[in-house]
C-alpha positions, 0 to 999 in steps of 0.5 A: 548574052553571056556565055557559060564555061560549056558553051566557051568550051564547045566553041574553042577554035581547033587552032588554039593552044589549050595548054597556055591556058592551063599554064595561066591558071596553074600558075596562078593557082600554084602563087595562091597554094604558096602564099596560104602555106607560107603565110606563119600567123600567131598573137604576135603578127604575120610572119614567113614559115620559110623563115622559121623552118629554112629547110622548106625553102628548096619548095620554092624551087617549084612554088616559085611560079611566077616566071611561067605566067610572065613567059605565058604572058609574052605568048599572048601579048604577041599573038594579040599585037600581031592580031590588032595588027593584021585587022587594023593596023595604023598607028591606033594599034598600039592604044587598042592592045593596052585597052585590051589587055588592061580591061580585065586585069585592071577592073578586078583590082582596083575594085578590090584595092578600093573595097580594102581602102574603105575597110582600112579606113573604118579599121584606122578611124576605129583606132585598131590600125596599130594592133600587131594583126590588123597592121600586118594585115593592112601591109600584107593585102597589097603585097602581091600587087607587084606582079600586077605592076611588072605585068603592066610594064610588060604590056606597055613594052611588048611593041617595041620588044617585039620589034626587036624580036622580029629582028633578033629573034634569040638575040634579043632575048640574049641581050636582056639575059646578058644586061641582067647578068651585068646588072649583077656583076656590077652590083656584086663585084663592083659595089654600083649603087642602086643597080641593081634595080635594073633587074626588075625589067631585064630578068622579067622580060627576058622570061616575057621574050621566051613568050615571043620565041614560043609564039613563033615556034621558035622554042619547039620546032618541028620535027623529031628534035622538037623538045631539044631546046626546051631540054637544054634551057631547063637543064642549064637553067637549073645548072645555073640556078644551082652553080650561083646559089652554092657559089655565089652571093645568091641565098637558096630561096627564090622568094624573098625571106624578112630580113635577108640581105640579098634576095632573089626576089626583090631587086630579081637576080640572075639566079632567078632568070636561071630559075625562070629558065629551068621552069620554062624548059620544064613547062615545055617539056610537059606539053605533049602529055598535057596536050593530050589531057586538055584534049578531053572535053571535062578537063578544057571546061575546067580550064575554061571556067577557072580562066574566067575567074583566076585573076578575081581568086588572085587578088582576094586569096589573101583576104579569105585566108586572113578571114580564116584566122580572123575568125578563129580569134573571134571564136576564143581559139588559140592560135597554134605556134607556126610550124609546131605539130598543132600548126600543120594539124590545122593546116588541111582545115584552114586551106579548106577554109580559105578555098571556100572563102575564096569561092564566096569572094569570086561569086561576088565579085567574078562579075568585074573580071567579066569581059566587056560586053559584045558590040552591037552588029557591024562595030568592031570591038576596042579588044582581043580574046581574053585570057582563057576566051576562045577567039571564036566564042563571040569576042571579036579580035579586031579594034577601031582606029583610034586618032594620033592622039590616042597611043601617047594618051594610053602610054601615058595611062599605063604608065601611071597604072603600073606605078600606082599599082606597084605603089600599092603594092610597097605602100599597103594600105596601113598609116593612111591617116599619117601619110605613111610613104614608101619609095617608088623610084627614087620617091616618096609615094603614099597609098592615097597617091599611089591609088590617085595614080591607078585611077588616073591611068585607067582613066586615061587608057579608057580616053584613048578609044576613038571618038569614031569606029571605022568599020574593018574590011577583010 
């Protein structure tokens, strides 16, 4: 029986951190604000509206969000692991964490990838693929799949990185600051080829090991210094951030801008991990008064509701704005040029229209985001609590224990997930008749592929379930 936002609320266990999933949806909320702002749309294409107006790009500086998720990330993929751990350990555990974590995020998007290839079909066999609007269009939809691919490359590594963790503590998340700090001075000052992508790894799971550090209490502990530490790594992350823009190779926005010969963005920098780390001392120094906030019964069924639906709103924001300014060309209406008095009149109207749509899309399509159903009585259920699910609101923590065969299976599958899903994201969903290809690693990859490969590892992380439960005692 499904449970309403009210009823998840009521029965939050008083042991919850309420404020990391505040974070989860602020921080996806905040990426969705960004886009809808940033997105310059005119007769002539889709371009950025930092571009135009650079003077706006000091906005990433908070807009740039994403390094919160990836460190709210790591806080729940250790309390997750640790939990599968504790109630059924043997080697299954680590198949059990990928299937759990993977339901609710993969079910979302490769419906929506597969609504938009259909549509993309019918746009391509009508012959209007090529038009300046439809074939941006058609580019831009997958773009923000690339967080999803990074996110599942997370989850896949969060055994073995939380082994080091439990060893190294701080130095773990040394290493990989400092790996990324080489990356960029081999890069910059010794002109190493292709180096530079290292950095999608090492300065996102740095951020992600901040998650472990939290986890433990490691970043805030107790006592009356207790914010010391995250005072100290915002104030040097911003210093960082600041020092490496204005003296280094590094350009001032901490998103990436159409044509630039560096970016901060894509390969990641050490100037965004030093972004990311003002951002996550920030975060942490906000948490006493929002603590206080999320105490108040109104403010937590908030969360609690968007929580069940941020990942549906993520994937289809872009197709509700796009909806927008389709519709206004539908209706004869001239598209104002981006930046001019006329364009930011307009900008109140479209983000009230975008957000309605974006309802509409949810209420459609929320339902594959739902958490898989409640197993009968005396079975343990394949998962953990999902994002935004307080554990004691009928979503068991514990798992069956797969066979040996399970967890090459599953690293396997998440394999093929995170590199369909970041194909996907390089690839968009243009060209398909022509096999149009983007490189993945060194290779050729098309959006048919790239698809083949998503399908193919989710099929395989869901084969990693046991044939047999064995019931959990204790």
């Amino acid at each position: 029986m499904d449970m309403s936002a009210r009823d998840l609320a009521e029965a939050t266990p008083a042991t919850r951190d309420r404020y990391v999933d505040l974070l989860r949806v602020a921080s996806l909320g905040t990426v969705v604000l960004g886009h809808w702002l940033m997105a310059a749309v005119s007769g002539d294409g889709i371009g950025n509206l930092l571009a135009l107006v650079p003077g706006l790009q000091i906005l990433t500086w908070a807009l740039q969000i994403m390094p919160v998720f990836f460190f709210v990330g790591g806080f729940s993929h250790a309390l997750s692991y640790r939990s599968l751990e504790r109630k059924a350990g043997g080697p299954g555990v680590y198949a059990a964490f990928l299937r759990a974590r993977l339901r609710r995020l993969l079910r979302p998007t490769l419906v929506f990838v597969l609504v938009w290839t259909a549509a993309a079909l019918a746009v391509q066999a009508a012959g209007r693929g090529d038009g300046r609007l439809s074939g941006a269009a058609l580019r831009l939809v997958t773009q923000p799949l690339w967080f999803i691919g990074i996110y599942l490359a997370m989850v896949a590594l969060t055994p073995p990185l939380l082994g080091l963790h439990r060893r190294w503590g701080w130095g773990a998340f040394a290493v990989l600051a400092g790996a990324a700090a080489a990356v960029d001075l081999l890069r910059f000052a010794a002109g190493v080829p292709h180096v530079e992508f290292l950095n999608f790894a090492f300065v996102w799971l740095a951020v992600h090991q901040l998650g472990f550090l939290r986890a433990d209490g490691r970043l805030t502990p107790a006592g009356r210094t207790r914010l010391l530490r995250p005072a100290v790594l915002a104030a040097a992350g911003l210093a960082g951030a600041a020092l490496l823009v204005a003296y280094g190779p590094y350009p001032l926005s901490m998103v990436g801008m159409p044509g630039e010969k560096v970016s901060n963005m894509a390969p990641p920098t050490l100037a965004l991990l030093c972004h990311g780390l003002w951002l996550v001392g920030a975060v942490e120094l906000l948490g006493p008064p929002a603590a206080r906030l999320l105490a108040r019964p109104r403010v937590w069924r908030g969360v609690v509701a968007a929580n069940g639906i941020a990942m549906t709103a993520f994937l289809w924001h872009l197709t509700a704005m796009l909806a927008v300014y389709a519709a206004q060309l539908a209706l004869g209406m001239r598209l104002p040029e981006p930046a001019s008095a006329a364009w930011w009149a307009q900008v109140p109207v479209r983000l009230l229209l975008a957000a309605a749509l974006t309802g509409l899309l949810v209420a459609a399509f929320r339902r594959f985001e739902a958490p898989a159903p409640a197993p009968a009585a005396g079975v343990p259920a394949a998962g953990v609590p999902a994002a935004g699910v307080p554990a004691a609101a009928g979503v068991p923590a514990a798992a069956g224990v797969p066979g040996a065969g399970a967890s090459p299976r599953a690293a396997a599958g998440i394999t093929l997930c995170l590199l369909g899903v970041l194909g996907l994201s390089m690839t968009g969903l243009g060209g398909l008749f022509e096999g149009r290809t983007a490189t993945l690693v060194a290779l050729p990859v098309t959006a048919p592929a790239a698809l083949a490969m998503a399908l193919g590892g989710w099929y395989l992380v869901e084969r990693s379930a046991p044939s047999r439960r064995v019931r959990l005692r204790g």
